[in-house]
C-alpha positions in Angstrom: 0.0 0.0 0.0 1.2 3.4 -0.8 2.2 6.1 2.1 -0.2 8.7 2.3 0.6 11.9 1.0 1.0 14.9 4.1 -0.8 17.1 2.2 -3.4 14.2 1.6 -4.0 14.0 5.0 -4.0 17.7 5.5 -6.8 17.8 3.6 -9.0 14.5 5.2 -8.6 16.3 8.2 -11.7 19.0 7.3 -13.5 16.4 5.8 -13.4 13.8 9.0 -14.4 17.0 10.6 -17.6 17.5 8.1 -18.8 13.9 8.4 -18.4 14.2 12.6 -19.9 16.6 12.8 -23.2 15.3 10.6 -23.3 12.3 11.9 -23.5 14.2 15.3 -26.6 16.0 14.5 -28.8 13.8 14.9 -27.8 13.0 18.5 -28.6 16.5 19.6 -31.9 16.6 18.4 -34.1 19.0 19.8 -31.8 19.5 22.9 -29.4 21.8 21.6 -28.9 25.3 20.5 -27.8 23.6 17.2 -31.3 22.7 16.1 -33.2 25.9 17.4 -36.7 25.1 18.4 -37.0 29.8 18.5 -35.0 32.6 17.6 -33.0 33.0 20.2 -31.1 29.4 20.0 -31.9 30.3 16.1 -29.2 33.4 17.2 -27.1 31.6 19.6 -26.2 28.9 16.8 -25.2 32.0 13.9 -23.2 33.2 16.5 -21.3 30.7 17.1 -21.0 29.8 13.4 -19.8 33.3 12.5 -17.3 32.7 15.8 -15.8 29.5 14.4 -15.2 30.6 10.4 -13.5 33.9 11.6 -11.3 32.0 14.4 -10.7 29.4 11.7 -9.0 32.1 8.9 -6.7 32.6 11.4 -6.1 29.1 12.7 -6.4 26.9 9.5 -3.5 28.9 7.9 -1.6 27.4 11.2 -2.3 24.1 11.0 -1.7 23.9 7.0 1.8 25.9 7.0 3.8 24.2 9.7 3.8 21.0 8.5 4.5 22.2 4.8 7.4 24.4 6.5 8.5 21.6 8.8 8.3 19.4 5.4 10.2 22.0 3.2 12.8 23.0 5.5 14.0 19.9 7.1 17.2 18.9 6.6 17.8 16.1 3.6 20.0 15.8 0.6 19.3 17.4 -2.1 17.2 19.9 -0.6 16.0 23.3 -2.9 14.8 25.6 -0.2 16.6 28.8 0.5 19.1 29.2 3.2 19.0 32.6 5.0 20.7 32.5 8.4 20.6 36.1 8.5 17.2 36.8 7.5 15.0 38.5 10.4 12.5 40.9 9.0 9.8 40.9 6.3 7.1 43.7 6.4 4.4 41.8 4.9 5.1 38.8 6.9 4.5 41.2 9.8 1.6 42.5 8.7 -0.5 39.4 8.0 0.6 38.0 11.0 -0.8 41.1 13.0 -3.3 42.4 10.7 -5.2 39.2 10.6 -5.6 38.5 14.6 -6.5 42.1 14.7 -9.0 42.5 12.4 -10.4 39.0 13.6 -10.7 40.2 17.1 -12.3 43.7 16.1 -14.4 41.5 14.1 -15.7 39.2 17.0 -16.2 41.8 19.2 -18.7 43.8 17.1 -20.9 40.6 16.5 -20.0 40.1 20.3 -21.9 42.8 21.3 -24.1 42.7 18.4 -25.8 39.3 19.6 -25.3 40.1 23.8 -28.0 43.4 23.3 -29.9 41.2 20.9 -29.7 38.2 23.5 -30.4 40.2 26.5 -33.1 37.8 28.7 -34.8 40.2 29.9 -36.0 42.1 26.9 -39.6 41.6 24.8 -38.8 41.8 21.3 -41.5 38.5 20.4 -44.3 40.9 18.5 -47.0 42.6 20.7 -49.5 39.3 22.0 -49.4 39.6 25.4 -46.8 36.7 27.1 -47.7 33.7 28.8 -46.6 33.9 32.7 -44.6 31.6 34.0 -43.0 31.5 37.7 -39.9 29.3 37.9 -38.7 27.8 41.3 -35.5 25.7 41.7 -36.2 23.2 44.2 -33.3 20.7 45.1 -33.7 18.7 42.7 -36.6 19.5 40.2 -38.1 22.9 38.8 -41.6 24.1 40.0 -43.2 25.4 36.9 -46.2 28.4 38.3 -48.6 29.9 36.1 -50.4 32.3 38.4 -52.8 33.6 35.5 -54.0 29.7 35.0 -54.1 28.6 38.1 -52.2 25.7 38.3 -48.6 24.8 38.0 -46.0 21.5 37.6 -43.4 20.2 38.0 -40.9 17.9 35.5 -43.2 19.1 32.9 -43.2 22.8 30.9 -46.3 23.7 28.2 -45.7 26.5 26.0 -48.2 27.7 23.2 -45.7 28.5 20.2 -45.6 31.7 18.4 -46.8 32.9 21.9 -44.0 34.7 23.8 -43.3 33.4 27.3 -42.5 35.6 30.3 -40.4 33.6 32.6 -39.8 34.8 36.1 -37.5 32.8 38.3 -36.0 32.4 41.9 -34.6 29.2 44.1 -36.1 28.2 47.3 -32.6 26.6 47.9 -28.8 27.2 46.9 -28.1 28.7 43.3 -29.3 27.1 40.4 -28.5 27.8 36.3 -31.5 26.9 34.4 -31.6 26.4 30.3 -33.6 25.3 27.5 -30.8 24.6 25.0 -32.9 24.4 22.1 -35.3 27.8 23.2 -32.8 30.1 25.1 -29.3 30.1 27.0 -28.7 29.5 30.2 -29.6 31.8 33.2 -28.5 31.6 36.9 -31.6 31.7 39.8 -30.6 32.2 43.5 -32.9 32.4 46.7 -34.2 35.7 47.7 -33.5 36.9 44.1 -35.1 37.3 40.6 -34.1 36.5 37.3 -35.9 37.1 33.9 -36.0 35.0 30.9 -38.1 35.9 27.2 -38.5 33.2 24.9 -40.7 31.9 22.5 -41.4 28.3 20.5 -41.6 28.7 16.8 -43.0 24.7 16.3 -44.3 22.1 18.2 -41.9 19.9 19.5 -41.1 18.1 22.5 -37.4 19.6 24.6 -35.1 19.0 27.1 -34.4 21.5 30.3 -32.3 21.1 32.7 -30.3 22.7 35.7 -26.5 23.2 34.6 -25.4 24.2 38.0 -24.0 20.9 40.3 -26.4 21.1 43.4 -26.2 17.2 45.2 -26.6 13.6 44.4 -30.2 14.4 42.4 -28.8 16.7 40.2 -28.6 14.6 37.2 -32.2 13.9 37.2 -33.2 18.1 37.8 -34.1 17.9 34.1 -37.6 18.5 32.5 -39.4 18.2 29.3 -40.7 20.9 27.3 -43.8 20.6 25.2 -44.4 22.9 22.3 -47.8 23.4 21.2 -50.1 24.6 19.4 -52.8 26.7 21.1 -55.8 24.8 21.1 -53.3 21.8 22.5 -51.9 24.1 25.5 -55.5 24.9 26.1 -56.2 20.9 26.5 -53.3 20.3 28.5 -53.8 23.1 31.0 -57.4 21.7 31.5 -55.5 17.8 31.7 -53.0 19.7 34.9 -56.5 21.3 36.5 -57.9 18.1 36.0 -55.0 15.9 37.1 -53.6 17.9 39.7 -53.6 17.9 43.0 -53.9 21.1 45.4 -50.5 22.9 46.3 -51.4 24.0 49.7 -48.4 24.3 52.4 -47.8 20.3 53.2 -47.6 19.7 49.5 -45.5 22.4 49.0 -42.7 21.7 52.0 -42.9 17.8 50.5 -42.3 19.0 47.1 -39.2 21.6 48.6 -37.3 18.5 50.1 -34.2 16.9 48.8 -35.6 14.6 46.7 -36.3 14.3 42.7 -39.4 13.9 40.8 -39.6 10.2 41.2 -39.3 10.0 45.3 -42.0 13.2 45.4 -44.3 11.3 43.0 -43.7 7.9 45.1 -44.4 10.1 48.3 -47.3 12.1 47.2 -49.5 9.1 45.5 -49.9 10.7 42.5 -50.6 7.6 40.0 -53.6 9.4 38.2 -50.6 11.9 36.7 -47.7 11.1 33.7 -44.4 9.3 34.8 -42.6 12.2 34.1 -44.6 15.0 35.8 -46.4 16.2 38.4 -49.4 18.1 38.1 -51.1 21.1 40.7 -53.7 23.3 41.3 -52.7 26.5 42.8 -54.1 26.9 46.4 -51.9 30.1 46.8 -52.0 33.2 44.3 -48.9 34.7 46.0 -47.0 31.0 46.1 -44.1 32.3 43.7 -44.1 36.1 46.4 -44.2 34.2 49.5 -41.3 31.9 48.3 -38.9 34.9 47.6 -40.2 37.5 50.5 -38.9 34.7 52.9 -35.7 35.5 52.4 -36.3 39.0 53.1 -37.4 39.1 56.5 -34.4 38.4 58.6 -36.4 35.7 60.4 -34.5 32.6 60.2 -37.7 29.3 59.7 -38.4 26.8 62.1 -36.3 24.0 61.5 -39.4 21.1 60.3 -39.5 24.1 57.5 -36.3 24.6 56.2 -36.2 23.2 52.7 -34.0 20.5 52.6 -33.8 19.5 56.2 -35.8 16.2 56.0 -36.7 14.1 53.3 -39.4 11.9 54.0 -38.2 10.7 57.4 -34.6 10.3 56.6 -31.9 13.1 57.2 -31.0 14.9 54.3 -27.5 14.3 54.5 -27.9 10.7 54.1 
């Protein structure tokens, strides 16, 4: 068999590259920013695109002309390439190799800024329908999903109507949390006593993952939820399925569901067979749940300790 050629294998390199990255694809699916599910991943992914071509003009170059140097230049009988011990200076040499970087960098910092003011989570740029509601509280280890204008909420579960911008407000009723829809929006951080804000909207039905990016305990691999696109007459049926399904969130339900525990030991605990294996469904008891949650951190007044998210989990010590 015949060596393979550097320059041949230069040139597989982009190609392997290509076909990785295809085959990859279909991995990610609808959880990742690279199949955008709205405009904001739709955003993210250009961005990063753009990012990659301009860092690869300077890199690329790199990675092609050492080995052909290296190859040229070595030392070998025979050889035809110019021998200049004293050479030190070119003036074009110097400005390509500082004229490129710089432009790069001036270029990456416009689109930079560009997409963080076009990114920014808290702003409504989604057309003028008024947004969907939604309370977000990080709970160690699921995400209680509140919609105060509906009258119910859930948890392991998040409907959105698409076209319909959504209006997320979100807190922690335990230690900081970083929650993202890759395929919707990036990620955002939520801590106790504080509020974030995220805008997004779904531009198709389709079914996402969410999850919590920030390492919070033994349950935080399972702190992920799905996100259910759909259309409006189908968010209208499943916000009737929750009120129907659901069971009320008054203060023992709620300092259950604020434990240390995931979805599964809640839904074991709770005896709430009539709901999906992957959710849990509620009807608001509490208008102010979401206020009362945050304003607790406000007072200065430590809780009593059989209140204390996170204390005890169903009988057993959380640190067990």
């Amino acid at each position: 068999m015949a060596p393979l050629k550097p320059l041949s294998v230069l040139l597989a390199v982009p190609a392997a590259v290509a076909i990785i990255a295809a085959s990859t694809q279909m991995a990610w699916a609808s959880d990742s920013f690279m199949d955008p599910q709205g405009p904001i991943a739709a955003v993210q992914k250009t961005h990063l695109l753009r990012a990659t071509v301009l860092i690869l003009v300077a890199v690329i170059p790199v990675l092609v002309l050492v080995p052909l140097i290296a190859l040229r230049y070595r030392r070998r009988k025979g050889a035809d390439a110019a021998y200049r011990p004293k050479w030190d200076f070119s003036a074009g040499l110097e400005f390509v190799m500082w004229g490129v970087p710089v432009v790069i960098v001036a270029l990456l910092s416009f689109y930079l800024w560009k997409a963080t003011h076009r990114l920014d989570p808290y702003a409504t740029r989604f057309g003028e329908t008024p947004a969907l509601n939604v309370q977000v509280v990080g709970l160690d280890w699921k995400w209680l999903f509140i919609y105060p204008d509906l009258g119910i909420a859930s948890v392991g579960e998040l409907g959105l109507p698409v076209k319909q911008q959504v209006a997320m407000t979100l807190t922690t009723d335990t230690v900081m949390q970083s929650f993202m829809i890759p395929a919707l929006a990036g990620q955002i951080y939520a801590m106790p006593g504080m509020t974030t804000q995220l805008h997004l909207v779904a531009d198709t039905p389709e079914t996402m993952q969410g999850e919590n990016t920030q390492y919070n305990g033994r349950g935080f691999t399972k702190q992920k939820f799905e996100t259910l696109a759909m259309q409006p007459e189908d968010f209208n049926a499943w916000v009737e399925g929750v009120r129907t399904n659901g069971i009320p969130l008054d203060p023992d339900t709620y300092r259950a569901l604020a434990m240390r525990t995931d979805r599964d030991e809640v839904q074991a605990a709770l005896g709430t067979e009539q709901m999906p294996d992957t959710a849990l469904y509620f009807t608001l008891e509490d208008g102010d749940l979401f206020q009362s949650i945050l304003h607790r951190y406000h007072g200065g007044e430590p809780l009593p300790i059989d209140q204390q998210p996170g204390t005890i989990a169903f009988g057993q010590e959380a640190s067990q």
